[in-house]
TIVO-2410 file (N, C-alpha, C; in nm, 3 decimals):
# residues 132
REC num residu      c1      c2      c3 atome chaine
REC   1      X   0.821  11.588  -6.029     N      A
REC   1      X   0.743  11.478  -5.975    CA      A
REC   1      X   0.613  11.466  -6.054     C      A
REC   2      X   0.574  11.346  -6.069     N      A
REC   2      X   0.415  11.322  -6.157    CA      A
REC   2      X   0.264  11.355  -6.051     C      A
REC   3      X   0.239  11.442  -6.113     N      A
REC   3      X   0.153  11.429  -6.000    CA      A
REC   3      X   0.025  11.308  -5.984     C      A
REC   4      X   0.060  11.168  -6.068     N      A
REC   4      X  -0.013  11.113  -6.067    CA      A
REC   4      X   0.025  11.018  -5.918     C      A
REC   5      X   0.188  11.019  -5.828     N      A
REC   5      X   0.181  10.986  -5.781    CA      A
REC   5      X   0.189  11.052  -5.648     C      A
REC   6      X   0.086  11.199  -5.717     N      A
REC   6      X   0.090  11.250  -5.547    CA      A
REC   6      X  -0.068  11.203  -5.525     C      A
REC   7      X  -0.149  11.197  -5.630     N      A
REC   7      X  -0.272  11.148  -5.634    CA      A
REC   7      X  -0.272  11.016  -5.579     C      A
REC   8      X  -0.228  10.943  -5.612     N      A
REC   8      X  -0.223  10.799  -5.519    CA      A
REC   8      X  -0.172  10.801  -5.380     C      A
REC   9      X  -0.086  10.885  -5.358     N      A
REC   9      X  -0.017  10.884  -5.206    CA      A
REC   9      X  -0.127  10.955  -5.147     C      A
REC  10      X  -0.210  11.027  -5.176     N      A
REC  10      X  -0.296  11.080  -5.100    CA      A
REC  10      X  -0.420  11.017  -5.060     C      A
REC  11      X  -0.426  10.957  -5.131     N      A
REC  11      X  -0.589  10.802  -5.113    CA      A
REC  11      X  -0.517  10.730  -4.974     C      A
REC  12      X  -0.592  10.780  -4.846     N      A
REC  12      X  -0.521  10.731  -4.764    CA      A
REC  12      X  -0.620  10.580  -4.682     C      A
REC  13      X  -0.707  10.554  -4.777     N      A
REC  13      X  -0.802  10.448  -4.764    CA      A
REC  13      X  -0.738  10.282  -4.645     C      A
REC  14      X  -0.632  10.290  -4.694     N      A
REC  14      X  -0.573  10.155  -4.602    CA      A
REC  14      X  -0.443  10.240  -4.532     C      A
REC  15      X  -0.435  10.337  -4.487     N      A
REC  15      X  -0.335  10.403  -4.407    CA      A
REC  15      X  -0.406  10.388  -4.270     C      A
REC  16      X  -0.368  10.273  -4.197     N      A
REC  16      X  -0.484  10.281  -4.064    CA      A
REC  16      X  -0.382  10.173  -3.975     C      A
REC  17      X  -0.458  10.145  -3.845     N      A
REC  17      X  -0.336  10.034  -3.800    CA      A
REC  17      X  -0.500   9.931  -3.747     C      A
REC  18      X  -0.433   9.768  -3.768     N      A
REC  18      X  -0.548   9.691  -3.738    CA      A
REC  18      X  -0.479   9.616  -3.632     C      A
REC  19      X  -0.561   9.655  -3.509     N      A
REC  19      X  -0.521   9.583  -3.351    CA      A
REC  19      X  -0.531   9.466  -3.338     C      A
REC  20      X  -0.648   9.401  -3.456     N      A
REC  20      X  -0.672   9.244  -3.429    CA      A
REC  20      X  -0.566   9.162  -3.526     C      A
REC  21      X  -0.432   9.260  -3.601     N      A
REC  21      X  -0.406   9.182  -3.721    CA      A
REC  21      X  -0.386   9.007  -3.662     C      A
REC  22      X  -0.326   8.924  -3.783     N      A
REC  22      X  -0.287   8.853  -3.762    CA      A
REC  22      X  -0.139   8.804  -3.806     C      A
REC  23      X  -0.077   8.915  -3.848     N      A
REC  23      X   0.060   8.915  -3.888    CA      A
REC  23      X   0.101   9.084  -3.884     C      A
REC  24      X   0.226   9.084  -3.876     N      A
REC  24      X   0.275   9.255  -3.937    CA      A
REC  24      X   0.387   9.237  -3.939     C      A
REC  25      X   0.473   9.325  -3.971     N      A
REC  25      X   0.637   9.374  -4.016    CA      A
REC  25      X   0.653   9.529  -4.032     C      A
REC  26      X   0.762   9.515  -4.006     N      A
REC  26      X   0.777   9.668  -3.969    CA      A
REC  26      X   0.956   9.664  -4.032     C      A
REC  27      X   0.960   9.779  -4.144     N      A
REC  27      X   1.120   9.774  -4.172    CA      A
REC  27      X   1.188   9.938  -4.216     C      A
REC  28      X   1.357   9.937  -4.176     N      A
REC  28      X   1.333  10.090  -4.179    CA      A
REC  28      X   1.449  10.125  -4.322     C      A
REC  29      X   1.457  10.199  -4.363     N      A
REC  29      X   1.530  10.211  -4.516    CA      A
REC  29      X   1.642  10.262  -4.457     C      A
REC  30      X   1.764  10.208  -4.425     N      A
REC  30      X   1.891  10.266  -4.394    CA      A
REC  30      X   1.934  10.423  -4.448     C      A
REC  31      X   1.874  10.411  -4.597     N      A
REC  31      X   1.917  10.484  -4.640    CA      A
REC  31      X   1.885  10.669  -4.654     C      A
REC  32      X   1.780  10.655  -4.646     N      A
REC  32      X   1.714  10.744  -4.610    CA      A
REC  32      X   1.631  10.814  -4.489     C      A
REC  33      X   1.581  10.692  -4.462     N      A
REC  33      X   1.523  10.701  -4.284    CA      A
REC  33      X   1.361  10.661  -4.311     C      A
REC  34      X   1.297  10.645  -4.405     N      A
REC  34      X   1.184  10.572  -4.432    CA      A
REC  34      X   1.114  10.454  -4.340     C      A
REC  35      X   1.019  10.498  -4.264     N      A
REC  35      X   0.969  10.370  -4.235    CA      A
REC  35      X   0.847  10.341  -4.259     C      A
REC  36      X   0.835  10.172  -4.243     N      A
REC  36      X   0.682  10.086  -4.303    CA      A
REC  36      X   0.641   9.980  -4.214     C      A
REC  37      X   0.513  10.002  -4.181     N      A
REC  37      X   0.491   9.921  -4.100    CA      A
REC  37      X   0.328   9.851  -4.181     C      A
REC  38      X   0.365   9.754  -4.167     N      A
REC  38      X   0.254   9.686  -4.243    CA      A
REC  38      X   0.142   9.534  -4.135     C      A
REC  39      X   0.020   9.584  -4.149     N      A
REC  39      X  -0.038   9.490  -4.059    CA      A
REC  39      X  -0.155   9.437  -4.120     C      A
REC  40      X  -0.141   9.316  -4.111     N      A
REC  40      X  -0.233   9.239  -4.203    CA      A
REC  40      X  -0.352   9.128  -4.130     C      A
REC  41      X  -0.436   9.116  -4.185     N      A
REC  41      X  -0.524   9.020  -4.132    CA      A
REC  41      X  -0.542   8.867  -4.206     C      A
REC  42      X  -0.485   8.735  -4.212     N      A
REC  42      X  -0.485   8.649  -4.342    CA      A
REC  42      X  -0.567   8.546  -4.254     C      A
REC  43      X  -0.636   8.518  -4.363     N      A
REC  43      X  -0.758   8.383  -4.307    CA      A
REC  43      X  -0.750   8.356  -4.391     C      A
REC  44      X  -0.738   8.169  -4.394     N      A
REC  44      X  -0.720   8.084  -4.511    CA      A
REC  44      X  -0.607   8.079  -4.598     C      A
REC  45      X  -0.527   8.148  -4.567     N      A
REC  45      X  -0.364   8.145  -4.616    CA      A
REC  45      X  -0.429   8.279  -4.747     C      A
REC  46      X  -0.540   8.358  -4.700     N      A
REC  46      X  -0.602   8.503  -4.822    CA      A
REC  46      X  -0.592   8.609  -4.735     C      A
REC  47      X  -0.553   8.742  -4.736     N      A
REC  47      X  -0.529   8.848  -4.719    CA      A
REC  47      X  -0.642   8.948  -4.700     C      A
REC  48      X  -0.723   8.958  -4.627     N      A
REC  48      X  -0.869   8.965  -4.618    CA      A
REC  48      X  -0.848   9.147  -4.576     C      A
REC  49      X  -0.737   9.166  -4.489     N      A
REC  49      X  -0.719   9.320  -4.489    CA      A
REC  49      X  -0.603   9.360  -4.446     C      A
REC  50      X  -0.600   9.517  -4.498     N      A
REC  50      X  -0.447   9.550  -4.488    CA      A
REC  50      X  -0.438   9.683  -4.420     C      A
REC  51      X  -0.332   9.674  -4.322     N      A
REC  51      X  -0.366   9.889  -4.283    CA      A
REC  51      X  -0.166   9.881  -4.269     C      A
REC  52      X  -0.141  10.023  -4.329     N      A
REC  52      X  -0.014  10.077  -4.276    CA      A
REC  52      X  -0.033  10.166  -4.222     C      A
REC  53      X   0.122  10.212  -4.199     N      A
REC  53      X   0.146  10.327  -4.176    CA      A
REC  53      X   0.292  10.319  -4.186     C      A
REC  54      X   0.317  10.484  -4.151     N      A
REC  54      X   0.500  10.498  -4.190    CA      A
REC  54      X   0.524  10.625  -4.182     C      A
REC  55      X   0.601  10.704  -4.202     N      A
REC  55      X   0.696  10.803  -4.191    CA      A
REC  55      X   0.753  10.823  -4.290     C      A
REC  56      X   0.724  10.830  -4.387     N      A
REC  56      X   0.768  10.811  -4.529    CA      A
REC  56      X   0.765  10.898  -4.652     C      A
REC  57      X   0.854  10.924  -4.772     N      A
REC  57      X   0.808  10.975  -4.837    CA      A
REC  57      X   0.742  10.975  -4.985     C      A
REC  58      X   0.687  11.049  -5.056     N      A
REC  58      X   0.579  11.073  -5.088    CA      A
REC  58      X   0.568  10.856  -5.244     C      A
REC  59      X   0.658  10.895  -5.264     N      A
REC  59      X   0.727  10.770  -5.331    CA      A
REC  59      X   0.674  10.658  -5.271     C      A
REC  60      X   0.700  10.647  -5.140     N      A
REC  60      X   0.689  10.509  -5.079    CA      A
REC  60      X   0.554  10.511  -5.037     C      A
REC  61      X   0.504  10.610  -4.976     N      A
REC  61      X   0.355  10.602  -4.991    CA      A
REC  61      X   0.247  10.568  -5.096     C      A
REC  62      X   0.305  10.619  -5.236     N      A
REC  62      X   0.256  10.603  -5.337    CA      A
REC  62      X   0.237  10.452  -5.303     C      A
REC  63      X   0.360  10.396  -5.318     N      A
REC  63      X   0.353  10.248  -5.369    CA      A
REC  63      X   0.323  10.121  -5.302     C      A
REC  64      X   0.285  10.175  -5.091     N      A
REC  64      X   0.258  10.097  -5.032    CA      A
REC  64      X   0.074  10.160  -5.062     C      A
REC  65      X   0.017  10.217  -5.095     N      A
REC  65      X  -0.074  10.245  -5.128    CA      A
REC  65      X  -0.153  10.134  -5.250     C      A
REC  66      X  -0.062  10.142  -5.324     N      A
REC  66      X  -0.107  10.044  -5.465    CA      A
REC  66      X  -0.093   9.895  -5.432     C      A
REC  67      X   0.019   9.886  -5.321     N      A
REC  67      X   0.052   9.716  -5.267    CA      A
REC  67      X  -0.076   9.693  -5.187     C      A
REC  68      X  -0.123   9.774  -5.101     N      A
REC  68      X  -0.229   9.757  -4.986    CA      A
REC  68      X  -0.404   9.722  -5.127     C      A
REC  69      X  -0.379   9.807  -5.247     N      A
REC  69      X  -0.508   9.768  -5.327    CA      A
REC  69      X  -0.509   9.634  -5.406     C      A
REC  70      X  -0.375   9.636  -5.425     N      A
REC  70      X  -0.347   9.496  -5.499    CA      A
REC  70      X  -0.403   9.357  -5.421     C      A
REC  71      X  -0.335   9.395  -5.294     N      A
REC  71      X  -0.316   9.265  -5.198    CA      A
REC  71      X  -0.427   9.211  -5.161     C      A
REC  72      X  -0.532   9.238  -5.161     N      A
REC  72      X  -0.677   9.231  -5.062    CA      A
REC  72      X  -0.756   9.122  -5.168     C      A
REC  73      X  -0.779   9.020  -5.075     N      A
REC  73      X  -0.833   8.917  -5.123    CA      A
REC  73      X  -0.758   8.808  -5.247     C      A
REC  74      X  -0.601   8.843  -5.209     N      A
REC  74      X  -0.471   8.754  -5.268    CA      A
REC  74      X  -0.456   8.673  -5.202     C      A
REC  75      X  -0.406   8.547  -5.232     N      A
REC  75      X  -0.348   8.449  -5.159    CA      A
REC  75      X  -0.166   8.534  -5.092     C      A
REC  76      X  -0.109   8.436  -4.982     N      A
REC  76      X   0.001   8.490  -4.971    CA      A
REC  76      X   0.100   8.454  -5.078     C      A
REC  77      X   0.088   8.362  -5.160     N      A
REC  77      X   0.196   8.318  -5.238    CA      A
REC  77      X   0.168   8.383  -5.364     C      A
REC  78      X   0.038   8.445  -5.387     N      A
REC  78      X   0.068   8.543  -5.526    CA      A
REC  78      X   0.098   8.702  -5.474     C      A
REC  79      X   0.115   8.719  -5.363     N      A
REC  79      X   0.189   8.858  -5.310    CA      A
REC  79      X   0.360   8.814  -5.234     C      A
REC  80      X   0.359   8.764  -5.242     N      A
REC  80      X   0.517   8.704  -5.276    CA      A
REC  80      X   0.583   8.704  -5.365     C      A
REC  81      X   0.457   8.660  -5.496     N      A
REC  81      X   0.536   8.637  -5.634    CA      A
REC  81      X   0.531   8.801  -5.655     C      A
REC  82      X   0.421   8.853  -5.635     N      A
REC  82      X   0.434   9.024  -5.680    CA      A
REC  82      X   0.558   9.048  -5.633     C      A
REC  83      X   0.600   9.064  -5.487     N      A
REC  83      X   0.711   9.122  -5.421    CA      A
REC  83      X   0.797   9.106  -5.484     C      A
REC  84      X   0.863   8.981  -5.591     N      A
REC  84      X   0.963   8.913  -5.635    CA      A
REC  84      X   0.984   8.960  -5.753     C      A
REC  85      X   0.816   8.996  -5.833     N      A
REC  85      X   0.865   9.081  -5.936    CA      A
REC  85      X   0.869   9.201  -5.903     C      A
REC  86      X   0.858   9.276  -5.840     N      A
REC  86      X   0.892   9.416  -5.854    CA      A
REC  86      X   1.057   9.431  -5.808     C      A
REC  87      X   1.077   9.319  -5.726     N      A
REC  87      X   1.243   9.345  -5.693    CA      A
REC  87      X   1.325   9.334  -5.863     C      A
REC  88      X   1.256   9.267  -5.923     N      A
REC  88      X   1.321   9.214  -6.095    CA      A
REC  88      X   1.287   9.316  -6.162     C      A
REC  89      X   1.147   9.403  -6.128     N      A
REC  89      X   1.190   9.497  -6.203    CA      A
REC  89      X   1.302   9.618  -6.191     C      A
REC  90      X   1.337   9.623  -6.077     N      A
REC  90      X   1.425   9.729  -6.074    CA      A
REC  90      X   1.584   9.687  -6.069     C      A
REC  91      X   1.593   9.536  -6.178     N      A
REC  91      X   1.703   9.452  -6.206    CA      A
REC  91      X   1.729   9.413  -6.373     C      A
REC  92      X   1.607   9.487  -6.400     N      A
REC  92      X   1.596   9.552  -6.532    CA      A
REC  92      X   1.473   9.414  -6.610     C      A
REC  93      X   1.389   9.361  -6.459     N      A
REC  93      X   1.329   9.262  -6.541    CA      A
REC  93      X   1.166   9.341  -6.599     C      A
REC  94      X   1.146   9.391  -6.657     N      A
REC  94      X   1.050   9.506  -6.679    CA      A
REC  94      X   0.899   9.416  -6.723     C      A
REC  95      X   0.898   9.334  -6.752     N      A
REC  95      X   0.796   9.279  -6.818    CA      A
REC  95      X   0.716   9.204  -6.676     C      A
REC  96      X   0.773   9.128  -6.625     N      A
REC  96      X   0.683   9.049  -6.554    CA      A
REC  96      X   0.539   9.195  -6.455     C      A
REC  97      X   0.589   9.297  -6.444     N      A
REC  97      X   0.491   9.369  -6.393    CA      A
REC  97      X   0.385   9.450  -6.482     C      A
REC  98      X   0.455   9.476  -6.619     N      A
REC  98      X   0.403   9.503  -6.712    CA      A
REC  98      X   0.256   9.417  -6.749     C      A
REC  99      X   0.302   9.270  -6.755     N      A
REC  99      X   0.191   9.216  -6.770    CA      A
REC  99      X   0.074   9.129  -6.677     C      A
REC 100      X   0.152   9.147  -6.536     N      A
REC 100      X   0.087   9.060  -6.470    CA      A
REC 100      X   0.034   9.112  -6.378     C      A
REC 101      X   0.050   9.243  -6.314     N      A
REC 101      X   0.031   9.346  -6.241    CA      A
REC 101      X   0.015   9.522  -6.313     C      A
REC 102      X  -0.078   9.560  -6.372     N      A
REC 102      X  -0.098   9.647  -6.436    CA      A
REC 102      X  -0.133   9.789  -6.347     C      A
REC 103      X  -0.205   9.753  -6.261     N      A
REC 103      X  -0.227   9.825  -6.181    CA      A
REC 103      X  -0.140   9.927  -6.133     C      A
REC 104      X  -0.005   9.865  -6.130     N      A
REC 104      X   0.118   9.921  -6.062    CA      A
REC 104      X   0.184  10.006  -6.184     C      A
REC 105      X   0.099  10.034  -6.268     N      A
REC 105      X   0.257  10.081  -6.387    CA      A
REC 105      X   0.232  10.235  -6.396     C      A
REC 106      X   0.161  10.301  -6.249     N      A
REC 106      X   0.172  10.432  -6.226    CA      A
REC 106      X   0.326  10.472  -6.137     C      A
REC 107      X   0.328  10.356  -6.073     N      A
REC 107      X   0.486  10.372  -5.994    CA      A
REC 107      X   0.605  10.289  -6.025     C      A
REC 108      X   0.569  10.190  -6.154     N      A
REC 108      X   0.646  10.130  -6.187    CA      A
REC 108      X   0.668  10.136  -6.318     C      A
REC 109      X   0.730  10.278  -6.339     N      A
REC 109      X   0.770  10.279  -6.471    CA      A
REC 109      X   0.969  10.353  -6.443     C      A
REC 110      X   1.035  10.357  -6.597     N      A
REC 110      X   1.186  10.371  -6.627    CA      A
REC 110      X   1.200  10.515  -6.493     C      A
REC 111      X   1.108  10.585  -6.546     N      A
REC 111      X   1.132  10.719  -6.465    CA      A
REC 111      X   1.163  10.747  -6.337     C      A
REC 112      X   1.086  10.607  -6.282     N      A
REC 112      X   1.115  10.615  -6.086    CA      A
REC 112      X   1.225  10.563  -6.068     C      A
REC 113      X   1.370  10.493  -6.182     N      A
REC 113      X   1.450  10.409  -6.131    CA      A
REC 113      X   1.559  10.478  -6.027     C      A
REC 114      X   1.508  10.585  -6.004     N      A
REC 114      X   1.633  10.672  -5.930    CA      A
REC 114      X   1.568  10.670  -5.753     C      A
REC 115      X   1.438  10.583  -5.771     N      A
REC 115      X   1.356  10.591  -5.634    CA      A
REC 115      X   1.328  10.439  -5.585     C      A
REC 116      X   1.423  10.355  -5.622     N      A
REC 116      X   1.386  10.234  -5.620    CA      A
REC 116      X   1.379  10.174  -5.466     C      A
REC 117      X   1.421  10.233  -5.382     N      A
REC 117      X   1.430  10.159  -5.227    CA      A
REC 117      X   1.369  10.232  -5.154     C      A
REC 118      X   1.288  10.394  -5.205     N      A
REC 118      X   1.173  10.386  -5.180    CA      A
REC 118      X   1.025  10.356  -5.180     C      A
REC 119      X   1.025  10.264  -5.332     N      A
REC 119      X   0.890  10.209  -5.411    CA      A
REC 119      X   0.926  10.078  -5.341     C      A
REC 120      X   1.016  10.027  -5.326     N      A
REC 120      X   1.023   9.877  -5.261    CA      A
REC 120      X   1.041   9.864  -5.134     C      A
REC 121      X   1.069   9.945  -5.066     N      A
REC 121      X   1.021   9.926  -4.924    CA      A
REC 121      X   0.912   9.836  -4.884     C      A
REC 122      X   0.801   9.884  -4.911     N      A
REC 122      X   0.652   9.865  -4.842    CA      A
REC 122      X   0.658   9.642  -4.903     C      A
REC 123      X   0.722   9.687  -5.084     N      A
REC 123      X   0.704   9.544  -5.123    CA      A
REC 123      X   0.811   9.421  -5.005     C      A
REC 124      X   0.967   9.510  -4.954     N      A
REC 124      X   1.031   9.402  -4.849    CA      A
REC 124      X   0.958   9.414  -4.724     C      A
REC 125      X   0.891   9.487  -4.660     N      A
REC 125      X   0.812   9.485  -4.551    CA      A
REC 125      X   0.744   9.356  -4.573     C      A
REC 126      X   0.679   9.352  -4.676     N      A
REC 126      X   0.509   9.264  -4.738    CA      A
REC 126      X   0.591   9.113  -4.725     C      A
REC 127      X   0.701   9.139  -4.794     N      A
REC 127      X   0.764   9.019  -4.825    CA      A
REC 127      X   0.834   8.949  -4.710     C      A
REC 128      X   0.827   9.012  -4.599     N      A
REC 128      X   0.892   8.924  -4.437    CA      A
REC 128      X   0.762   8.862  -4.420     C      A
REC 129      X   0.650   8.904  -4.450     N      A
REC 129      X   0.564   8.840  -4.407    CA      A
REC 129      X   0.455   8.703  -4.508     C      A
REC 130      X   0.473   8.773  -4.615     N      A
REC 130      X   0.411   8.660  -4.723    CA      A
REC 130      X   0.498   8.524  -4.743     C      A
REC 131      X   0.608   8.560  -4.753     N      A
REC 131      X   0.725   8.461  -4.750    CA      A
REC 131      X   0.736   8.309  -4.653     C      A
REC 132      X   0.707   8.324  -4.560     N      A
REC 132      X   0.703   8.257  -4.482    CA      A
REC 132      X   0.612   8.175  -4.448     C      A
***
């Protein structure tokens, strides 16, 4: 394991739950038993704050960690488009995150492809709710 992404799973800065959100989703990984619960606050169709939580491992934390830094002060339709590329990247579309989301290329690189429905969890959680 890298420990660059035990360093990120451990920044537990937006690991919190917000009582006043104004949206959330909550989804569980069949496959493993992973869960994400994501609660958001959006004013003005912008993403003003974010808290999870989950049951999860160290993978999916990583990467709902980096979604929760990304997201803050996004519109919902450019965290949609994120969600959309990271599903492409692990469809072998490698570039759109490469260049448009940099931030992410601690958990989104060739090496995690064996962890992919745990790095995308937190992004289909995000995505029941940006989507819409």
């Amino acid at each position: 394991m890298n420990l660059d992404i035990l360093e990120i799973a451990s920044d537990t800065t937006n690991n919190k739950n917000i009582k006043n959100h104004t949206h959330h989703s909550k989804l569980k990984n069949s496959l493993c038993g992973d869960e994400m619960r994501i609660d958001l606050i959006i004013k003005k169709n912008k993403i003003v704050d974010f808290g999870y939580q989950g049951k999860s491992c160290v993978y999916c934390q990583a990467s709902v960690n980096l979604l929760s830094k990304v997201s803050i002060n996004k519109t919902k339709s450019k965290i949609n488009e994120l969600c959309d590329d990271a599903e492409s990247y692990f469809e072998g579309n490698f570039k759109n995150i490469e260049k448009k989301w940099k931030t992410l290329d601690k958990i989104f690189y060739e090496k995690n492809l064996t962890r992919k429905e745990c790095i995308l969890l937190p992004f289909k959680t995000m995505k029941k709710i940006v989507s819409k």
